[in-house]
C-alpha positions in Angstrom: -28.1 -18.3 -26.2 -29.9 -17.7 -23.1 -30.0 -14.9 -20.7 -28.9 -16.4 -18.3 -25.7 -17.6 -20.2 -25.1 -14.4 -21.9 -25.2 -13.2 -18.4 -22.4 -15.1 -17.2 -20.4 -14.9 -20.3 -20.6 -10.7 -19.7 -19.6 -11.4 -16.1 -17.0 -13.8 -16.9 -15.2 -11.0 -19.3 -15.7 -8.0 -17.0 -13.6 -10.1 -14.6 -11.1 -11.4 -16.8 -10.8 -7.7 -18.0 -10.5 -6.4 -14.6 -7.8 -9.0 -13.7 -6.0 -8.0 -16.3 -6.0 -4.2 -15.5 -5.0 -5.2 -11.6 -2.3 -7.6 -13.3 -0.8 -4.4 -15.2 -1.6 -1.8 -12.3 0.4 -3.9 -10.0 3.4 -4.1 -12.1 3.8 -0.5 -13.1 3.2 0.6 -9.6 5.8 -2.4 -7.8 8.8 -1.0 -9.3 9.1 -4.4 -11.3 10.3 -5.0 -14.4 8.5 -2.6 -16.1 11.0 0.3 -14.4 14.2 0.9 -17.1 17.5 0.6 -14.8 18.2 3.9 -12.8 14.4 5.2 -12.6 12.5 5.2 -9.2 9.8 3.2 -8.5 6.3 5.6 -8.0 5.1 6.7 -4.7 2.6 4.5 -3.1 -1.2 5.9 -3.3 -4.1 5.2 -1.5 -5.4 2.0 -2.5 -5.5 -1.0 -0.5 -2.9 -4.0 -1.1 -3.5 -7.7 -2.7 -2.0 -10.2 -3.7 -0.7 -8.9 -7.3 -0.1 -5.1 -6.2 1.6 -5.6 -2.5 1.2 -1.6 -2.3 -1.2 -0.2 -0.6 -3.1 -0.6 3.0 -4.3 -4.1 4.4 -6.5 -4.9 7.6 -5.7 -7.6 9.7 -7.8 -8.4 13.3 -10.3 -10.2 15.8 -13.3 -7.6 13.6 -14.2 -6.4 16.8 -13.3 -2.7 17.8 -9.8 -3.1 17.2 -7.7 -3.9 14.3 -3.8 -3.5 13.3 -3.5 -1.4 9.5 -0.5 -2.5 7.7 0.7 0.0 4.8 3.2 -1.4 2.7 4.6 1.4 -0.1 7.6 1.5 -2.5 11.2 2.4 -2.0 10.7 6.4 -2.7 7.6 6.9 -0.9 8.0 8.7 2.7 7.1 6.5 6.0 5.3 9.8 6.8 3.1 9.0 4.0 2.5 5.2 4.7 1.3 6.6 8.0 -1.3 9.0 6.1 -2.3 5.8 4.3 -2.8 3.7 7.3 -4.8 6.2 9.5 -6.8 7.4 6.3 -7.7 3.7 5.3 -8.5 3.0 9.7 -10.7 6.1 9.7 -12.5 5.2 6.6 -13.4 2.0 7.5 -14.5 3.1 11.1 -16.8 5.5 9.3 -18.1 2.8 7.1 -18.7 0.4 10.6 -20.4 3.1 12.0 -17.8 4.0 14.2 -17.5 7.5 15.2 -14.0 7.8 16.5 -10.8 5.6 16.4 -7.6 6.1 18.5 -4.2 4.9 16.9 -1.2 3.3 18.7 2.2 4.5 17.7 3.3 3.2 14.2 6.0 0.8 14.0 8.5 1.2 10.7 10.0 -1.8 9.2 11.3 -2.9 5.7 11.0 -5.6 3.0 14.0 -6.5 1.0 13.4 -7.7 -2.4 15.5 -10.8 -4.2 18.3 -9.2 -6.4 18.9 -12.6 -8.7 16.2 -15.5 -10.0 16.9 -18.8 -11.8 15.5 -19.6 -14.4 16.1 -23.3 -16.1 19.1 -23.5 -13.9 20.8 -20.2 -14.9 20.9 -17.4 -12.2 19.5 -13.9 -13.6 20.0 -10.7 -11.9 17.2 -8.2 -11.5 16.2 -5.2 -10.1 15.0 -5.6 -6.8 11.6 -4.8 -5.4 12.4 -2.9 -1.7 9.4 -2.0 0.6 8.7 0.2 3.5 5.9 -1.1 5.9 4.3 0.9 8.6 2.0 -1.2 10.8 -0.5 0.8 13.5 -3.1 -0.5 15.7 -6.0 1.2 15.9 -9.1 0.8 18.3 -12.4 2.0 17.7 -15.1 3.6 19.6 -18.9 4.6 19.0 -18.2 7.9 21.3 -15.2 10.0 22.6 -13.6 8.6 25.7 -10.0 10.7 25.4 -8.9 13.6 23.8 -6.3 11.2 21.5 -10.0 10.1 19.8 -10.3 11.3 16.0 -13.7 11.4 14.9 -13.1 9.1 11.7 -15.8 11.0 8.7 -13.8 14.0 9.1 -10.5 12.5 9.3 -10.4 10.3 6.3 -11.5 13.4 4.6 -8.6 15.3 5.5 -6.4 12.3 4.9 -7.2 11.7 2.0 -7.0 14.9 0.7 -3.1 15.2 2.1 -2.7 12.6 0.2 -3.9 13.4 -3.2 -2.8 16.8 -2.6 1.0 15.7 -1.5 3.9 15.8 -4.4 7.0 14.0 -3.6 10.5 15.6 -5.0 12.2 13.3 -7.4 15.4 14.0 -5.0 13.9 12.8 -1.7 12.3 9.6 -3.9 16.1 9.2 -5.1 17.4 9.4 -1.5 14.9 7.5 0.2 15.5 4.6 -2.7 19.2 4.5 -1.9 18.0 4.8 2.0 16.4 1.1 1.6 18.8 -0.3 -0.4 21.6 0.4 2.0 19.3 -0.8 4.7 18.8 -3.9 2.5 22.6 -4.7 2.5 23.1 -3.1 -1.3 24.5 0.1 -3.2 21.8 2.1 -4.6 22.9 0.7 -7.8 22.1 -2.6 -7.6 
């Protein structure tokens, strides 16, 4: 065997091994199927969103100085914190454009309402439901202060962050904030 195709063979399983571990991360952190019926689905971290794991913050924009942040986070976790996630996620990635300060719109709140039933081989299944918050904030970015609304981004993804690592949710606002959505989604808590 060559280098060259040991190489690839070592790259190929490092990524099939990492898929895997995003595959399995995203599931236990949606709230899926994973979740026995009655338990709360975790509160959303920092980390930023795909495809498999919907959780998380995502970028969207011209990639000029400005650009909207989208934070999408489960049922239980606090708009207050999807807001922490989208300004800590803008501010970090000012700091790694070389951008010294950023200035956030007003977030705007909206939710995601999961499917409560599948079918499968023409037979309907009910399951539980995956609800989202979303907060989405435009942000704008700048090389120097222009107004005193300007955060200089180094030192606020650094605080940010740390909120955020530091912050503990009570099971009893998670519950509340679950059956929050799922009224706002049309359903008991229950279902």
């Amino acid at each position: 065997m060559s280098i060259v195709t040991f190489r690839r063979l070592r790259l190929s399983l490092v990524l099939a091994m990492g898929g895997l571990a995003v595959t399995l991360q995203g599931c236990a952190s949606s709230g899926g199927s994973l979740l026995s019926p009655g338990s709360l689905p975790g509160v959303t971290s920092f980390q930023e969103a795909n495809a498999v794991a919907p959780q998380g913050y995502q970028f969207s924009g011209d990639g000029g100085d400005t650009l909207r942040v989208t934070a999408t986070g489960s049922a239980s976790t606090p708009n207050e914190r999807l807001v922490k996630i989208a300004l800590a996620a803008a501010a970090q990635h000012g700091a790694q454009q070389y951008k010294k300060y950023f200035r956030a719109g007003e977030p705007s709140y909206t939710v995601r309402c999961g499917k409560t039933s599948v079918v499968e081989r023409g037979a309907t299944r009910n399951i539980s439901p995956n609800d989202y918050r979303v907060v989405t904030v435009d942000v704008t970015f700048a090389k120097s202060s222009t107004d005193p609304a300007d955060r200089p981004t180094k030192e606020t993804a650094a605080a940010l962050l740390a909120e955020l690592q530091a912050e503990t949710i009570p099971q009893e606002t998670q519950a509340a904030l679950v059956a929050q959505l799922a009224q706002a989604c049309g359903r008991s808590p229950q279902q």
